[in-house]
C-alpha positions as CSV (number, residue, x, y, z in Angstrom):
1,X,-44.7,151.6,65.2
2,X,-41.2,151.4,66.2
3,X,-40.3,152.7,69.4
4,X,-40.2,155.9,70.4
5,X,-36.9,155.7,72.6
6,X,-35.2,153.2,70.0
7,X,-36.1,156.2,67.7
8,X,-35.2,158.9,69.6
9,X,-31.4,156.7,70.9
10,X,-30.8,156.8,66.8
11,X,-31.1,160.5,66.4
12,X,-29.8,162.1,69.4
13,X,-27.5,159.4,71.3
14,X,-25.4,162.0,73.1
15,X,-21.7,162.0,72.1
16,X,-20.5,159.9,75.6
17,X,-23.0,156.9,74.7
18,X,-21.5,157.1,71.3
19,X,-17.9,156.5,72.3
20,X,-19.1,154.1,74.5
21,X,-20.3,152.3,72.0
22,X,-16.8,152.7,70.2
23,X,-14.6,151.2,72.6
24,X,-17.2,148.6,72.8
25,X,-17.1,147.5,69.1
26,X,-13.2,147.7,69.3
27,X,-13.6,145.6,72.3
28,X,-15.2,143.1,70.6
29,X,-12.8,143.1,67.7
30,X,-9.6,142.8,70.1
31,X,-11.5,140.1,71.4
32,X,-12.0,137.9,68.2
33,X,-8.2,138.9,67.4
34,X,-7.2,137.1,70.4
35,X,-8.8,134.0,69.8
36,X,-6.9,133.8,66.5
37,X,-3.9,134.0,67.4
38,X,-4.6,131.2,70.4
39,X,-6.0,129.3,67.5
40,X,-2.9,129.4,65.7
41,X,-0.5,129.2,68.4
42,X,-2.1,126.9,71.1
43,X,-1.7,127.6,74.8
44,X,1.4,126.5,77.0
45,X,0.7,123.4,78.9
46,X,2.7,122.0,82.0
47,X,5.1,119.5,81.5
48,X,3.0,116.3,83.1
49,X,1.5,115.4,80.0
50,X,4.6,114.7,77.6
51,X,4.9,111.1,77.0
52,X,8.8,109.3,77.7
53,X,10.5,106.2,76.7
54,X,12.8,104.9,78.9
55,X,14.0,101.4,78.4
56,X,17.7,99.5,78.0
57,X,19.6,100.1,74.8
58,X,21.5,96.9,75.0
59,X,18.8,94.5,73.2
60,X,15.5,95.2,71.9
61,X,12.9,93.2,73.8
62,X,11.9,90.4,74.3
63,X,15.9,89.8,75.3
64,X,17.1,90.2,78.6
65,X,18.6,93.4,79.6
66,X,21.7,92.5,81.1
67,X,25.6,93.5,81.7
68,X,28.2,91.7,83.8
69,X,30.0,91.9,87.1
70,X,33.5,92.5,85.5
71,X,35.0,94.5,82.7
72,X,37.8,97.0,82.1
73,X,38.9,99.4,84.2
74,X,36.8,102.1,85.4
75,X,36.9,104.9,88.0
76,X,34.4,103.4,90.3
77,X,35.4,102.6,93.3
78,X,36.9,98.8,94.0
79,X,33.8,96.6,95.9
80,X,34.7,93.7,98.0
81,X,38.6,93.6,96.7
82,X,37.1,93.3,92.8
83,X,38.2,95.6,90.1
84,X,36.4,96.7,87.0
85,X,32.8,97.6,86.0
86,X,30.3,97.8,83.0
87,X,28.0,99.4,81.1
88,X,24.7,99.9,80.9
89,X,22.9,102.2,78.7
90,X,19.4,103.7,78.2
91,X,17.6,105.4,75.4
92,X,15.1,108.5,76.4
93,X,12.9,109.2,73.8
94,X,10.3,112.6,74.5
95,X,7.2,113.3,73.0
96,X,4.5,116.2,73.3
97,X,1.3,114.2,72.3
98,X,-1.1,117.3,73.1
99,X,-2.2,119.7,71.3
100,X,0.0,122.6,73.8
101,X,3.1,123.2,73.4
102,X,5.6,122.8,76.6
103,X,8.1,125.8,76.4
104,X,10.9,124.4,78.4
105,X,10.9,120.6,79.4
106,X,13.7,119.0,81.6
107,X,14.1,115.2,82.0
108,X,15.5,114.0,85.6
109,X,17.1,110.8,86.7
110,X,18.9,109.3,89.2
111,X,21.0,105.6,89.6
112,X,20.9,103.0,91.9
113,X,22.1,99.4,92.7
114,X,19.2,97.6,94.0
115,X,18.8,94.1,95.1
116,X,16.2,91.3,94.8
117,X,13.3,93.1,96.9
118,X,13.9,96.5,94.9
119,X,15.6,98.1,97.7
120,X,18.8,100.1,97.4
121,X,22.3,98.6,98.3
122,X,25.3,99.9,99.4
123,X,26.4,99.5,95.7
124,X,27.0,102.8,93.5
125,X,26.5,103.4,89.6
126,X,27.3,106.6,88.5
127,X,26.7,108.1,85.3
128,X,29.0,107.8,82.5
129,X,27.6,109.7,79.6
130,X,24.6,112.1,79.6
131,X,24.6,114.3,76.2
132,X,23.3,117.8,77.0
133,X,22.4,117.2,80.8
134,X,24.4,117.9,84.3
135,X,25.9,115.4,86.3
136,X,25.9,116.2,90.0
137,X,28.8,115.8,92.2
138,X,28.4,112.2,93.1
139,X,27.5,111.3,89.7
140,X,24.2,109.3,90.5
141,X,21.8,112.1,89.2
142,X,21.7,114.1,85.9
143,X,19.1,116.6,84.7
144,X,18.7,117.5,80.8
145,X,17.4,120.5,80.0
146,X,15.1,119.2,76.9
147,X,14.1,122.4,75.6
148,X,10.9,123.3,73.6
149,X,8.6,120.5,72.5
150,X,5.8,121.7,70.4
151,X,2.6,120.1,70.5
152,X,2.5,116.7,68.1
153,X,6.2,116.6,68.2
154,X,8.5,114.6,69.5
155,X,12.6,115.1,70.9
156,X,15.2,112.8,69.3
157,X,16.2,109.8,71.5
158,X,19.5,110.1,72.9
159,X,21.4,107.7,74.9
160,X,23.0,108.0,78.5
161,X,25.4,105.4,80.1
162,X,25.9,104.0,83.6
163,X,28.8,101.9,85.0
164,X,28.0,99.3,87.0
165,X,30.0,97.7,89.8
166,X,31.6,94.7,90.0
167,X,28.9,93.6,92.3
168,X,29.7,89.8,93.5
169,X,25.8,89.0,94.3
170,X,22.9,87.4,92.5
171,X,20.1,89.3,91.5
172,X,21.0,92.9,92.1
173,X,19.9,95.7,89.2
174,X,21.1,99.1,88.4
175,X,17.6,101.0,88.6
176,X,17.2,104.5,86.9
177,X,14.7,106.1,88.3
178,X,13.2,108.8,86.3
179,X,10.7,111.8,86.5
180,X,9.8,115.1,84.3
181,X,9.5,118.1,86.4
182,X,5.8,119.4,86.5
183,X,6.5,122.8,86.0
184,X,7.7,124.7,82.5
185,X,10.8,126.1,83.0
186,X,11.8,124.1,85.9
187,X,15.2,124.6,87.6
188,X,16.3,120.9,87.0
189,X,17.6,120.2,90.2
190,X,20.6,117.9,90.6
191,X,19.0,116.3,94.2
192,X,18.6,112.7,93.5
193,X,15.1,111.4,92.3
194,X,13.1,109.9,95.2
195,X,12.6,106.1,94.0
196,X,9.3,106.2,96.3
197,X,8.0,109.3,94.3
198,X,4.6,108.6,92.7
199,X,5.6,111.0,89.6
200,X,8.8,109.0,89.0
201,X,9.3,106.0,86.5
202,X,11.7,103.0,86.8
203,X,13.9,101.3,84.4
204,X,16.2,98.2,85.1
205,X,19.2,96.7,83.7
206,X,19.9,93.1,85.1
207,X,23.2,92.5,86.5
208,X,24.4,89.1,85.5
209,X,25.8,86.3,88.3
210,X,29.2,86.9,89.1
211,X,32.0,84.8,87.4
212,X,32.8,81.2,88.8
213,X,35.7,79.4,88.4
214,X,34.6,78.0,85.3
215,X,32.9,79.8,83.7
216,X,32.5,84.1,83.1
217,X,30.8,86.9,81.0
218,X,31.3,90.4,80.3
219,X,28.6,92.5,78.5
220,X,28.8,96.0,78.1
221,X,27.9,99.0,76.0
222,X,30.9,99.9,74.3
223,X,31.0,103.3,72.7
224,X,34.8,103.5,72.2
225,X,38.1,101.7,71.5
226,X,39.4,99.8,74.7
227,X,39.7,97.3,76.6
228,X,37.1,94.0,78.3
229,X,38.1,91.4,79.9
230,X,35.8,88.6,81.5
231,X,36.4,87.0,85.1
232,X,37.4,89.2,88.5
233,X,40.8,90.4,87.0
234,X,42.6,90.1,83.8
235,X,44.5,87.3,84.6
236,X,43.4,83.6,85.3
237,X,44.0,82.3,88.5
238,X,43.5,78.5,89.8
239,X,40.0,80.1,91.2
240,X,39.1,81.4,88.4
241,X,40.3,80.0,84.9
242,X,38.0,81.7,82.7
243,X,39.5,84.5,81.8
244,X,40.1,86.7,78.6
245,X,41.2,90.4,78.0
246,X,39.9,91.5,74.4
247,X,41.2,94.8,72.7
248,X,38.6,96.4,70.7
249,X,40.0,99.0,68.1
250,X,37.1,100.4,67.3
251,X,33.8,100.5,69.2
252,X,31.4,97.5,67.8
253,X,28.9,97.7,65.3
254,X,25.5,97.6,67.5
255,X,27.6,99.0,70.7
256,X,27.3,95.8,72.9
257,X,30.6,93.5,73.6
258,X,29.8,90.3,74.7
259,X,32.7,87.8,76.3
260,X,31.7,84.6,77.6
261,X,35.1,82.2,78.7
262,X,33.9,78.6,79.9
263,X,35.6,75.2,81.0
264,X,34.2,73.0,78.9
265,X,34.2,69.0,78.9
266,X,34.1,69.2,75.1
267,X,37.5,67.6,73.4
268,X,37.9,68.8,70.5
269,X,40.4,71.2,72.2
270,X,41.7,68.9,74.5
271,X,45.5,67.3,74.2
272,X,47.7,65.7,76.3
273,X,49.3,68.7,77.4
274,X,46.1,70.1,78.0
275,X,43.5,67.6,79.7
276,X,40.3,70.5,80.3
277,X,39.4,72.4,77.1
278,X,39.1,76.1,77.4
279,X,36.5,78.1,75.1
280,X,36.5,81.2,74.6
281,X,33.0,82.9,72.6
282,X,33.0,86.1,71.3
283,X,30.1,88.6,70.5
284,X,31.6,91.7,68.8
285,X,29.7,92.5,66.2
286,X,31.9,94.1,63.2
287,X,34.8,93.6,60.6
288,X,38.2,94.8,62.5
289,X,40.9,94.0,60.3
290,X,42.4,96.8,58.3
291,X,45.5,95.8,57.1
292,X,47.2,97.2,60.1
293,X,48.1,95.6,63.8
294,X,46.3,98.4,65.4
295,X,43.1,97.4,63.4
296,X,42.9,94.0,64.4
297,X,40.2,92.8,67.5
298,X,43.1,91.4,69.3
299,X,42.4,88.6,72.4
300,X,45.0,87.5,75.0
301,X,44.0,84.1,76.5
302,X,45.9,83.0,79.8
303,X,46.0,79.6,80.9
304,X,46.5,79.0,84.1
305,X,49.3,76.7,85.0
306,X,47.0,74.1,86.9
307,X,45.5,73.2,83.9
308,X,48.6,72.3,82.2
309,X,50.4,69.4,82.1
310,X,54.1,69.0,83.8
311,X,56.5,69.4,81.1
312,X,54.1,70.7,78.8
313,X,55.7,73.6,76.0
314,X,53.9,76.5,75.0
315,X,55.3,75.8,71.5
316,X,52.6,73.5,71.2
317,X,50.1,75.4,72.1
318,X,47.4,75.1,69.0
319,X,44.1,77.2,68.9
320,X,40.9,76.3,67.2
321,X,38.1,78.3,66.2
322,X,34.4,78.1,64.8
323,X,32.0,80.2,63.2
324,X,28.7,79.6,63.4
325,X,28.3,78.5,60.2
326,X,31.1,75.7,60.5
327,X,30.6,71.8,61.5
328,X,34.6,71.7,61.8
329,X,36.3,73.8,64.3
330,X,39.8,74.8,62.2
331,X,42.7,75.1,63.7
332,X,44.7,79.0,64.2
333,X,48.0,79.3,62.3
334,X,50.6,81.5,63.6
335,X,50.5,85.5,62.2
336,X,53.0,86.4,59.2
337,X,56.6,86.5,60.9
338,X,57.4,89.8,58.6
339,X,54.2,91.6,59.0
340,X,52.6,90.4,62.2
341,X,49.9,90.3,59.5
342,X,47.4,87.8,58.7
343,X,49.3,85.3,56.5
344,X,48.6,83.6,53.1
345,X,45.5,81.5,53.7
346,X,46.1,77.9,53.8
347,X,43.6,74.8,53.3
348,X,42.7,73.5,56.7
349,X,43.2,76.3,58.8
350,X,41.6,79.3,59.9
351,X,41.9,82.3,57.4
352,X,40.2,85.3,59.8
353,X,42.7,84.7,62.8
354,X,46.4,84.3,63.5
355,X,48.4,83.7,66.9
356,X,50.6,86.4,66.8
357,X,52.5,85.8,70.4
358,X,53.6,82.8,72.8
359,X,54.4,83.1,76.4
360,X,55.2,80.7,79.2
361,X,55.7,83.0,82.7
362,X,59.0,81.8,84.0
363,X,59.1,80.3,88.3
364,X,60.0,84.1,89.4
365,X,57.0,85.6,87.4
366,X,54.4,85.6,91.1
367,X,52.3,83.1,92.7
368,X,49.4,84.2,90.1
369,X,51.7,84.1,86.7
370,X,54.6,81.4,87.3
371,X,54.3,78.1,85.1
372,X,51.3,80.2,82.9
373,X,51.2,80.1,79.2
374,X,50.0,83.5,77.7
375,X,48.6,83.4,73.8
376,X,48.1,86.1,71.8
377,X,45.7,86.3,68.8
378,X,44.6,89.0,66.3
379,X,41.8,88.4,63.9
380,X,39.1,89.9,62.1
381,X,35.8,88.9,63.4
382,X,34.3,87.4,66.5
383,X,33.8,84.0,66.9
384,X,34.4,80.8,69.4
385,X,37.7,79.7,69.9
386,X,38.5,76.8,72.2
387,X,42.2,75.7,73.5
């Protein structure tokens, strides 16, 4: 027999249970509604959970991550009486790996110069380039503003560039020091990251010995025509032969510029006029020739005058160069008188380079120029030339 007050509820429920039970069932339906939609649009998550990629843009690993001490001219501030700075560069890459969307995600990062124990120097490197994010006033710290990152997806890498010093001392890095704000929606702060933080990452970019007398390199990201030269200034000096300025017209084809200048005891650039040899090795990736002046990758080598020979003419000045797929180095003809132009190839000489100037500083040029010889070459390609 069913029971009597499950009978009786069925037949005379009185009208307040019965819109009781309403609201209930519409309850209940509101209820299953709202798990839909988080089933189809998943729940905002905090920021800590995105995966980031920070590492050097120079090389892809295993090769070192380095720049050098000296390059053109930059804003930075002159250390120790040097001049000039590089550029580093590193690629930030975002992802959401979670199954939660993050609604507003910053990224956060901050420069230093730090020596052999990981401490910070004295030394500055500021920011260059940061696509999208604010600089602060001092240009160590930027903050991006990444946006919306929906769950499986990731944020296109972009790339942010830091000049380096002309820092004078082994074993010192520039060390970007990186964090993602916990919070959605964070302000982004420009304060500088704490390199002591346990939320904040590290990245390094090595910064090469500085130049000897005999020998110097410049590396640097390069996003633009201009100017590198190797060495402590653009201009040799009896402490410091190895110099070379190279004008880039355009901006190389992977980005880096290397320039390495070394005083060599090979001979097959050596004369009597010129006892040491001289050799110069380029790493700028790239055809540069277009049939105009302003097209070429143009060099200016500088010999200082105590490495030439008394009585020794610049009008017999003769440059070699090698490729790396050459046994012979071949010697450099002089550029088209007309054009300035590369001129008709010739057997036995060089057909991607041309000397398109000869200088010899006269007594009253300064203590660092008088008695030098100054070459200027255009070519097409990079290469190792040796004089």
């Amino acid at each position: 027999m069913t029971p009597t007050n499950q009978v009786v509820g069925l037949r005379k429920r009185p009208k307040s249970a019965e819109t009781a039970r309403s609201h209930s069932r519409w309850a209940s339906s509101a209820w299953l509604v709202l798990l839909l939609l988080a089933a189809a649009s998943p729940a905002m998550a905090g920021t800590s959970n995105l995966s980031v990629d920070v590492h050097s843009a120079l090389t892809p690993p295993p090769l070192p991550d380095k720049v050098s001490p000296s390059a053109t001219t930059c804003a930075l501030a002159p250390i120790a009486g040097k001049v000039g700075c590089t550029t580093a560069a590193y690629s930030v890459g975002i992802s959401n790996p979670t199954s939660s969307n993050v609604s507003n995600a910053y990224f956060h990062a901050t420069t230093y110069v730090v020596d052999a124990n990981d401490q910070p120097t004295a030394y500055k490197a500021e920011f260059l380039t940061a696509p999208g994010c604010s600089i602060s006033a001092n240009l160590t710290t930027i903050s991006c503003q990444i946006g919306q990152v929906s769950a499986g997806a990731s944020v296109a890498p972009f790339i942010v560039t830091v000049h380096s010093p002309a820092v004078t001392t082994t074993d010192y890095k520039i060390k970007l020091v990186w964090d993602i704000p916990s919070g959605q929606g964070a302000s982004g702060s420009l304060a500088p990251v704490s390199s002591s933080s346990a939320q904040s990452q590290s990245s390094y970019t090595t910064i090469s010995d500085p130049p000897t007398p005999k020998k110097a390199t410049t590396r640097s990201w390069v996003t633009t025509a201009g100017e590198l030269y190797t060495g402590n200034a653009e201009i040799a000096t009896a402490a410091n032969l190895g110099t070379v300025k190279v004008i880039l017209p355009k901006a190389p084809d992977t980005n880096v510029a290397t320039i390495t200048t070394e005083v060599t005891e090979e001979t097959f650039c050596t004369t009597a006029d010129f006892p040491k040899c001289i050799k110069f090795t380029l790493d700028i990736p790239g055809e540069f020739e277009n049939g105009t002046i302003a097209g070429y990758l143009t060099f200016v080598l500088q010999r200082d005058t105590t490495t030439i020979k008394k009585g020794a003419r610049v009008e017999n000045v003769m440059l070699y160069y090698q490729s790396s797929d050459e046994a012979v180095p071949l010697p450099i003809p002089d550029c088209d008188p007309l054009t300035g132009l590369l001129p008709v190839p010739v057997p036995g000489y060089d057909d991607g380079r041309c000397i398109a100037l000869r200088e010899a500083y006269p007594n009253n040029a300064g203590k660092d120029l008088k008695g030098d010889f100054k070459i200027t070459v255009r070519g097409k390609s990079n290469g190792r030339i040796g004089w």
